[in-house]
N, C-alpha and C positions, 0 to 999 in steps of 0.2 A: 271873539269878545275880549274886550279889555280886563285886565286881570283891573285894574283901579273902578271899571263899572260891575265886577262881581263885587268888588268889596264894597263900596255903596248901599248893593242890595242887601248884602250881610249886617251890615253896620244899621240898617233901617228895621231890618225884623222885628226887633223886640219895638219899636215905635208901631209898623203895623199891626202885632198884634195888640198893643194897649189900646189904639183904638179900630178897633174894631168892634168892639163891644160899647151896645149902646147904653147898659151903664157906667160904663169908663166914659164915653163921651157927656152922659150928664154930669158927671164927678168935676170932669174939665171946664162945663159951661158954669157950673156952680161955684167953682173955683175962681174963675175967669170974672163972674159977678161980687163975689165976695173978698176975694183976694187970698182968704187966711181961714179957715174951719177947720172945728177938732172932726176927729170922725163921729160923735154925737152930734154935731150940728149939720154934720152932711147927712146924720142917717136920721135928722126930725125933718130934713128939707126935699129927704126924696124916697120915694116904696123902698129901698133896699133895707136890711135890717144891719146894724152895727158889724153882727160878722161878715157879713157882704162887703159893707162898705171896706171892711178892714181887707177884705181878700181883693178889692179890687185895687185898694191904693197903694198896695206891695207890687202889683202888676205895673200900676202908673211910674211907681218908684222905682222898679226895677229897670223899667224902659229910661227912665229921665226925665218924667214929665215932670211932675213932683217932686218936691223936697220937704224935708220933716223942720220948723223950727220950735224947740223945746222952750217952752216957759213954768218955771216952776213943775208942776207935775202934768202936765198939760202938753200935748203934741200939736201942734195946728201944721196944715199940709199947704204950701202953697206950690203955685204955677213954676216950676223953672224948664221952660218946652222951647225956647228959644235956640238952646243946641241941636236940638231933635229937628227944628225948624230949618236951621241951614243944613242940615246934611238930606234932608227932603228937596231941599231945592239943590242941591248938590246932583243928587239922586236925578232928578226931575230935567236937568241940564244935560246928562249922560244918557237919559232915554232917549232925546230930542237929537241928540248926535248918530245915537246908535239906531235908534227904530223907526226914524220918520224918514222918510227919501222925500 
């Protein structure tokens, strides 16, 4: 195995586990719809309660889905998943070489 398709795998981790979880996946669709939400407008628009929302969008933020942009005293979270997105297809290239005959 190619040492450039273990790192792939490595470099994707923290992307598979942010979503794998299906309220990180709602977090994302809501985002995706909205563009821009504080974590009170994500936690009036979905079951999860404020510290949820906040424990899930350190996970999203930690992985790269999200990014924080600050207004006055106010956080809103939006989509920045486009990185994540080519190293999955990165990823998704180097299965296709290595595991399909």
């Amino acid at each position: 195995m190619s040492t450039h398709f273990e790192q792939l795998f490595r470099l994707n981790t923290l992307t598979f586990h942010a979503l794998g979880d299906t309220a990180r996946q709602d977090i994302i669709l809501l985002l995706d719809q909205f563009k821009r939400l504080s974590v009170n407008e994500i936690a009036e628009k979905s079951p999860l309660s404020r510290p949820a929302v906040s424990h899930h969008l350190k996970i999203l933020r930690d992985a790269g889905i999200v990014s924080i942009e600050k207004e006055g005293t106010k956080r809103y979270y939006f989509l920045t998943i486009e990185d994540r997105i080519d190293l999955l297809k990165q990823l998704i290239t180097e299965v296709e070489k290595h595991c399909i005959e």
